[in-house]
Every structure is written in C-alpha cells, then in structure tokens.
N, C-alpha and C positions, 0 to 999 in steps of 0.2 A: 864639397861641404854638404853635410846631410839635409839643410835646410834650404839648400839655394834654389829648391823647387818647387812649388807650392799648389796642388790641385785645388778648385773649389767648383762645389754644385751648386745651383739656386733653383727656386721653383717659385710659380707664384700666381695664384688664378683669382680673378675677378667678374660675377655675377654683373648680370647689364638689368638696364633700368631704361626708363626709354630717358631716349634724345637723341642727337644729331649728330653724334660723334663721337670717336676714341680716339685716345692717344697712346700711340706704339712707337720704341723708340725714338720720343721725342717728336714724331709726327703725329699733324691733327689729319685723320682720314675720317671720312664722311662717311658714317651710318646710320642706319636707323634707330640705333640702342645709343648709351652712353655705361659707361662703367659706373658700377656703386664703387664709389670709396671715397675714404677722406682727403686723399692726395687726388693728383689727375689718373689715377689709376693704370698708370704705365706698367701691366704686365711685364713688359720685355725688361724695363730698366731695375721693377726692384726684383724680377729674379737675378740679373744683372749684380745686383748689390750686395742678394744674400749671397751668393755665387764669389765675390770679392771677399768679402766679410769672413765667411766659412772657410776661404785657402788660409788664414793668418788667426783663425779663430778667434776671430773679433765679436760673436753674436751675429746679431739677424739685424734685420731692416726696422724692424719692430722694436727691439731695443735702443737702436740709435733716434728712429723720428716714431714715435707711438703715435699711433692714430687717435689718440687724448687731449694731443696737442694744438693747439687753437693755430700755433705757428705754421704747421703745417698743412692746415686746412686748405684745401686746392692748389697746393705747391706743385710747382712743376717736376717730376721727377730727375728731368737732368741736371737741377739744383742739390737735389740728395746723391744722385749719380759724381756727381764732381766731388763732394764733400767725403765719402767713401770712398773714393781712389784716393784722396789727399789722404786719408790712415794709410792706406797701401802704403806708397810711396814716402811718408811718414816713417814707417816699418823696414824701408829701406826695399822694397821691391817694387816690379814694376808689372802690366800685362805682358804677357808673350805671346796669347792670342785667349780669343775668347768665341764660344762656338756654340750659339746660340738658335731655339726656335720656338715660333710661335704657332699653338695648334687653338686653329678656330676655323670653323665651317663656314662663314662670312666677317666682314667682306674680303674680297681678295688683297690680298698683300701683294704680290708683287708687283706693283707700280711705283708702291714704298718701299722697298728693299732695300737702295741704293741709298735714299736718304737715312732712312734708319741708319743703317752702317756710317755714313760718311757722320751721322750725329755723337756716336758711341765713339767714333774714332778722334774726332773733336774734342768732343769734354773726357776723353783720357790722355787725350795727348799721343797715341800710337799713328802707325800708318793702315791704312782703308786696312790694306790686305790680310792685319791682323785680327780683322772684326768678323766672323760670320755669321751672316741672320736667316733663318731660310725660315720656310712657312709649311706647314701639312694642314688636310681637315682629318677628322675622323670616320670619314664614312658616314654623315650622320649617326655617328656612334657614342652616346656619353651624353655630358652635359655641352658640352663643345659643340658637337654632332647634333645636336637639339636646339642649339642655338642661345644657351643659357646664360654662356660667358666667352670666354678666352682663358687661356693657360696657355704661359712661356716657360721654359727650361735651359739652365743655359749653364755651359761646361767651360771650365776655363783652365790654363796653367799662369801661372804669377813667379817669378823668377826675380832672383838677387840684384839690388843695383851694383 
C-alpha cells in the first residue's frame, strides 16, 4: 500500500534562563539554567511531536497546544506527547521506531538516557528497543556550544495498523 509508511522529522530548540533544572524526555535533571518556555520546555518530546505530527501531516506542535494557551502553561510535555500519538494511532498507524538526539554542551545526558527512552516508550505504548535517544555536544560550537540552549532532532518511521 503506498501509504502504509510514513517518515517524520521534528526539530526544536530552547534558550535557558537561569534555574535549577531541565526537563528532557520527561526527565527533571539538575542544572544550572532552566528552559524559557511556556510549557516544561521538553526539547526532546516536542521535537518528538512535530516529528509525529509531520509523518501524517497533521501540522506542528504549535498548532495543536499554542504557547497563547493559559492551559498549557507549564504542562508537562509527555501530557502533549500522549495526546499526539492518540492522532497517530487515531489515523490508524503506529511507531516503528523513533531515532532521536539531543545536542547540548551541558549537562551530561547519559545518566538519563535509559529513562528518557524507557519514558517515550511508555507514553507510546512501543517496546524500549524502538526508542532511540542518544546525546552529542558541539564542540563549544553554536549557541549549544555556548551554552545558550539545547536543541533535539528527532527522525522517526510510522507504519499502518
């Protein structure tokens, strides 16, 4: 069937402000900054979403929960995260895997890596093995590399129920 595959990309970067902590895939790790945004500012999950969204040409993240929205004011992203896979699945497809990463100079991710994944594999409903979350810096390179924000990218395939 020509439709029973469905690629999507997402991307999605957040400036820091100070405080005590981010939250990436649904994990609160301990930094010195905290994310500007209106939501919890989960890099990973809404590129995650536009990434869903974009296989089935649903719009973006921004169109489903505007940051205008009083409702969504400090929501947790794996609350939008659930809500956009149910349009997937909705649409009659499911994940087949999703191949994600997050590029930021501090703090270190991999102590979270596992829970990230084991979160995203949760609020979709797939097995671990379908989830990947891996982490790069820039070299001190960019706004990243400067210590400015975080930015996640994240590749996925969506397939027919």
């Amino acid at each position: 069937m020509l439709n029973s595959i469905r690629i999507g990309n997402g991307f999605d970067v957040h400036a820091f402000i100070e405080g005590d902590h981010i939250v990436l895939g649904g994990v609160k790790i301990p930094h010195s900054k905290a994310f500007k945004a209106h939501s919890d500012g989960d890099v990973l999950l809404h590129a995650l979403c536009d990434a869903l969204l974009g296989a089935l040409a649903l719009g973006d993240i921004g169109q489903h929960f505007p940051d205008t929205a009083k409702q969504y004011e400090n929501i947790d992203s794996r609350i939008l995260l659930r809500q956009v896979y149910a349009l997937i699945v909705e649409k009659g497809y499911y994940l087949q895997n999703a191949d994600c990463i997050i590029i930021a100079q501090s703090p270190k991710m991999s102590p979270y890596i596992e829970l990230m994944r084991n979160n995203i594999a949760t609020d979709l409903g797939v097995t671990f093995d379908q989830v990947s979350v891996k982490a790069t810096t820039t070299e001190r390179l960019g706004f990243e590399g400067r210590e400015e924000g975080i930015s996640s990218q994240v590749v996925l395939i969506l397939a027919m129920l």
